[in-house]
ROGURO-282131 format. One record per atom (N, C-alpha, C, O, CB): residue in one letter; x, y, z. Coordinates in steps of 0.2 Angstrom, whole numbers, plus 5000, padded with zeros to 4 digits. Glycine has a CB too. Example, Ala and Ser with C-alpha at 12.3 -4.5 7.8 and 13.67 -1.06 7.14 Angstrom:
// ROGURO-282131
a506649725039/a506249785039/a506649845039/a507149835042/a505749785045/s506449895035/s506849955036/s506450005039/s506750065040/s507049975029/
//
This chain:
// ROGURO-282131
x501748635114/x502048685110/x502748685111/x502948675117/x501748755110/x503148695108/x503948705107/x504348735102/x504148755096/x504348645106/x504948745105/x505448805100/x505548735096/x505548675097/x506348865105/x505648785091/x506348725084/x506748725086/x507048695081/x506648735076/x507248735091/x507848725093/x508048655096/x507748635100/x508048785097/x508648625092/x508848555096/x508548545102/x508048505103/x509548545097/x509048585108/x509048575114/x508148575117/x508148555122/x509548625117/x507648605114/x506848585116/x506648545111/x506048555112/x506348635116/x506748515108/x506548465103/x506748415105/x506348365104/x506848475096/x507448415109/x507548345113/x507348345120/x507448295123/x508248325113/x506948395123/x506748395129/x505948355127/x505948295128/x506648475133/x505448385125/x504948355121/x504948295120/x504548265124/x505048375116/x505348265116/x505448205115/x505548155118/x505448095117/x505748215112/x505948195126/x505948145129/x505348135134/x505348085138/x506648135131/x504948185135/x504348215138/x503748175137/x503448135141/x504348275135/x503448195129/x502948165126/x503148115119/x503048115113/x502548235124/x503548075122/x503848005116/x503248005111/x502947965115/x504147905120/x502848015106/x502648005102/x501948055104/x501448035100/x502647945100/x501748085107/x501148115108/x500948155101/x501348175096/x501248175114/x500248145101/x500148185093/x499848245092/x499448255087/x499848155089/x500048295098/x500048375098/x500448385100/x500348425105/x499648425101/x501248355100/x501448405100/x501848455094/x502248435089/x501748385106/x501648525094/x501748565087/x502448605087/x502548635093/x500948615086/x502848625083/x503448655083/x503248715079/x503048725073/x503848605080/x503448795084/x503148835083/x503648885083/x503948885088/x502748845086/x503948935078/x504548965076/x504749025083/x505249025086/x504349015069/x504049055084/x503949095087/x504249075096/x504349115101/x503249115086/x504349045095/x504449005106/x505348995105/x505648965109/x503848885109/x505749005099/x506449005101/x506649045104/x506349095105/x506848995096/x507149035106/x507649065110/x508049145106/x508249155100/x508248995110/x507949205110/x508249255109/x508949255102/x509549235103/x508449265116/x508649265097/x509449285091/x509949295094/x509749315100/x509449355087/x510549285094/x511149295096/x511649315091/x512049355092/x511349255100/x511549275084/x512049255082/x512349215083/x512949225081/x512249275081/x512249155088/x512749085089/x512449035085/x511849055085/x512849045096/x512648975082/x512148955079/x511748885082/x511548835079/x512448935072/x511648905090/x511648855094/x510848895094/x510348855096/x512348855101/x510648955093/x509949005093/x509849005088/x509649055087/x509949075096/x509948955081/x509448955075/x509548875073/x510048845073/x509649015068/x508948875071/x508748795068/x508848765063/x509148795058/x508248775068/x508748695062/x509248675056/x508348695053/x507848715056/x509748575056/x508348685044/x507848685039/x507348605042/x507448545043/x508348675030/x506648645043/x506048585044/x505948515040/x505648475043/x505448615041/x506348505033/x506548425032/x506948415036/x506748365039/x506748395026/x507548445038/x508048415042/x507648385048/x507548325048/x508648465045/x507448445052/x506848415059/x506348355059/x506048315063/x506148475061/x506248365052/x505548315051/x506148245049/x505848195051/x504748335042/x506548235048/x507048155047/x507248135051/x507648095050/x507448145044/x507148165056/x507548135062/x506948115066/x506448155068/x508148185066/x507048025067/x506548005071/x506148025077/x505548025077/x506647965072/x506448045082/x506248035087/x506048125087/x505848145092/x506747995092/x506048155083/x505548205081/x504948215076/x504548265076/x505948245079/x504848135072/x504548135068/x503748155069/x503348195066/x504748085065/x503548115073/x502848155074/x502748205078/x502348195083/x502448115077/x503048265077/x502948325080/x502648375075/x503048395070/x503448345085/x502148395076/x502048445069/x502348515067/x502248575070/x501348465069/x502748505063/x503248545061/x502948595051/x503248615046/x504148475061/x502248575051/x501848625047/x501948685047/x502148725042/x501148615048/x501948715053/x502348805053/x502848795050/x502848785044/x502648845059/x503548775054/x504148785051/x504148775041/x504248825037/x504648725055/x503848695039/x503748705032/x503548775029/x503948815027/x503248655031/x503048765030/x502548835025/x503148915028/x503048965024/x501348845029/x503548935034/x504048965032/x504648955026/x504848995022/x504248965038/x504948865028/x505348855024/x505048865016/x505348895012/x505648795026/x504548855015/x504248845007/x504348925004/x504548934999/x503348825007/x504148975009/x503949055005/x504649065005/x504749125003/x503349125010/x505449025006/x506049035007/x506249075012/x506549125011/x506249065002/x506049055017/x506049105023/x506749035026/x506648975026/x505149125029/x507349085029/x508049015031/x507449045037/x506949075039/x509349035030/x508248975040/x508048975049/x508149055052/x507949065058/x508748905055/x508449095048/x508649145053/x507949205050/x508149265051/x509649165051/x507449185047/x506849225048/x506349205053/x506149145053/x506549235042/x506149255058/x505449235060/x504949245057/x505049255051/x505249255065/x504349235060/x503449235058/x503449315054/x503149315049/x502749235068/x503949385057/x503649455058/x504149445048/x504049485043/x504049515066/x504549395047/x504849435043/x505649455043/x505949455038/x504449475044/x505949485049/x506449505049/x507149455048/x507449425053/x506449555054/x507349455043/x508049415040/x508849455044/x509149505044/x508049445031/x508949365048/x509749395051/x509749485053/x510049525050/x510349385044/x509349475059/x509549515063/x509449485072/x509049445074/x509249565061/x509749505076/x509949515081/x509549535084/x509249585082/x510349535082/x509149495092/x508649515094/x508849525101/x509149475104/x508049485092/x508549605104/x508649625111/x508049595115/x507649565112/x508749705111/x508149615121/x507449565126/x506749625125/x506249605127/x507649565138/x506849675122/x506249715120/x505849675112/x505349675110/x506649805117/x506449645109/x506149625103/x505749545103/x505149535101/x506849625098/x506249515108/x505849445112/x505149465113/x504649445110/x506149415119/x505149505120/x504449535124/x503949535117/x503549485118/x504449615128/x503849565112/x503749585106/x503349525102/x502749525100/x504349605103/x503849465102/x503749395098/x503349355105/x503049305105/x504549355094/x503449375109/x502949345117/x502349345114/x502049285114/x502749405127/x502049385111/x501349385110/x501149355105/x500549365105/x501049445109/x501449315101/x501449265097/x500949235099/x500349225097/x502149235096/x501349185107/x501349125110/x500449165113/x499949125113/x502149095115/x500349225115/x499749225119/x499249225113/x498649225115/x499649295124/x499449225106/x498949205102/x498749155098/x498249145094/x498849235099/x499349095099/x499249025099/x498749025105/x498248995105/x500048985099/x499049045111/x498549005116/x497649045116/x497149035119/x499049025125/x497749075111/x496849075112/x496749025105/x496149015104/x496349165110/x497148995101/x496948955098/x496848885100/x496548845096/x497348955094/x496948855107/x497048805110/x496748805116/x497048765120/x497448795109/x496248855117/x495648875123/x495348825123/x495048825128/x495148925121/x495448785121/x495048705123/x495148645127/x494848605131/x495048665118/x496048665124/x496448615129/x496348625136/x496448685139/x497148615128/x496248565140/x496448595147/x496948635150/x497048685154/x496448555152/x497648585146/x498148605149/x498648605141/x498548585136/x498348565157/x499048645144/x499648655137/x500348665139/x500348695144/x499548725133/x500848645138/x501348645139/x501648675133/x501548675127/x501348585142/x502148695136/x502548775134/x503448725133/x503748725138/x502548855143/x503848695128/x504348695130/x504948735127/x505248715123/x504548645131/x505148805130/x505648845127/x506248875131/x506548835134/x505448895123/x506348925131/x506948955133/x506948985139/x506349005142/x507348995127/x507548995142/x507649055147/x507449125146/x507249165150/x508349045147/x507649135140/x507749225138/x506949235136/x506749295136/x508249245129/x506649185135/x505849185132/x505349185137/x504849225137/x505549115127/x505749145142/x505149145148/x505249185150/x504749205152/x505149105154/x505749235150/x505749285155/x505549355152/x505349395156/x506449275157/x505649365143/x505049395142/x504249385143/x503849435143/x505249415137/x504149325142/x503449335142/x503049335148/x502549355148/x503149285138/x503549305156/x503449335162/x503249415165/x502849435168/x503949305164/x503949445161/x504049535163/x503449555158/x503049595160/x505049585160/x503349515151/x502749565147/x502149535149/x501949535155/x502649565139/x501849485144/x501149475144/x500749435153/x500149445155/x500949425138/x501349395155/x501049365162/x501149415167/x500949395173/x501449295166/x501449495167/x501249525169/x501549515176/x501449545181/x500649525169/x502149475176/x502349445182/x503349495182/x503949465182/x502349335181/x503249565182/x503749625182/x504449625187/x505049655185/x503249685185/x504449595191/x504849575195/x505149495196/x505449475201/x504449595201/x504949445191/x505049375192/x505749365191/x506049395187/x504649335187/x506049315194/x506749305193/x506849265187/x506349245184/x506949275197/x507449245185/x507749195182/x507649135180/x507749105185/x508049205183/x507449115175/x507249015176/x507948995177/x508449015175/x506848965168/x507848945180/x508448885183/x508448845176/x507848825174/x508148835191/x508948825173/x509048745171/x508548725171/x508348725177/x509448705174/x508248695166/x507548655167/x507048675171/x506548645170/x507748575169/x506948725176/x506548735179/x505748735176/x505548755171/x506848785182/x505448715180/x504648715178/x504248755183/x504248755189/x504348635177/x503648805178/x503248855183/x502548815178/x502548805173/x503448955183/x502348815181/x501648815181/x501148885180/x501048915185/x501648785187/x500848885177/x500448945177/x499548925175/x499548875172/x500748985171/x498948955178/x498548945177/x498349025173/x498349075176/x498248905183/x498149025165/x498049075161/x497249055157/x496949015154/x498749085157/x497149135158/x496349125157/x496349195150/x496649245150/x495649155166/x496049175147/x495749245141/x495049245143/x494749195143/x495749225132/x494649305144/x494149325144/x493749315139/x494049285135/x494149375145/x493049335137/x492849335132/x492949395128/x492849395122/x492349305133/x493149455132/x493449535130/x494049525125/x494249565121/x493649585137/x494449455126/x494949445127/x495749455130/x496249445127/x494749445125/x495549475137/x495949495141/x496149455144/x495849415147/x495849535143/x496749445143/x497249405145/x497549395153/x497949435156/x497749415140/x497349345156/x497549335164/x498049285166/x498049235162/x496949305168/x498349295171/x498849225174/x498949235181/x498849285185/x499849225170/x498949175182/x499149155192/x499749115190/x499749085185/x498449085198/x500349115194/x500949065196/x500349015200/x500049035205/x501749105203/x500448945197/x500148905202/x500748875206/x500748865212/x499648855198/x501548855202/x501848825205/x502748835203/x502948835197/x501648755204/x503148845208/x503648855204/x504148825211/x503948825217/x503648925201/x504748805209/x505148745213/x505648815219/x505948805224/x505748665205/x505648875213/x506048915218/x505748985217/x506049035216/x506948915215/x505248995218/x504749055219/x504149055222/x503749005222/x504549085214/x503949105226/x503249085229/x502849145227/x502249155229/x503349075239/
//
């Protein structure tokens, strides 16, 4: 899974060079700011450029189609600015993609700083976690019950214990 924003689109890419899950998901960008470095270009733009081309970008479309620009999310809200309460909020997006993909063994997540760090302080329940580093990678082992209650462990992380 990955944000639409350039800078994860070319991590990805250089990651899983043609893998065929991996899916482009609105909800995992990066905190609104209003820079236009935090909104993506339009889903044909993504889908023509090669070394993006096999990544499934079917969300973003069926957004672009109902006329939703880059600057609407999944909820709806048009060109506005989003605080780390509003991110935390869109976290739960990603914890209900991941019961869609309860099968997979493993999943890989590639998005932002401001995202990890809400969905750390909210749903992973991890209240006190620091800051991600530049590229940093954590590792998590997350379980959904069959109640569906949602669980996480840090299995690994390069500057936390």
């Amino acid at each position: 899974l990955t944000s639409p924003l350039q800078r994860t689109l070319q991590t990805t890419a250089l990651i899983f060079p043609g893998h065929p899950g991996v899916h482009i998901r609105e909800c995992l960008r990066e905190r609104r700011t209003g820079l236009p470095c935090d909104e993506r270009q339009p889903a044909l733009q993504i889908r023509s450029r090669p070394s993006f081309a096999f990544m499934s970008s079917f969300n973003l479309v069926a957004l672009d189609a109902t006329g939703a620009s880059s600057a609407e999310d999944e909820i709806g809200h048009i060109d506005e600015l989003e605080d780390r309460a509003a991110v935390r909020r869109r976290t739960t997006q990603l914890v209900d993609l991941l019961r869609d993909f309860q099968e997979d063994a493993a999943i890989c997540v590639v998005t932002h700083k401001g995202f990890l760090r809400e969905l750390e302080r909210g749903p992973l329940g991890r209240t006190e976690a620091t800051e991600f580093g530049n590229c940093e990678v954590r590792v998590y082992e997350v379980a959904i019950t069959e109640s569906g209650k949602f669980t996480s462990e840090l299995l690994y992380s390069a500057f936390e214990q």
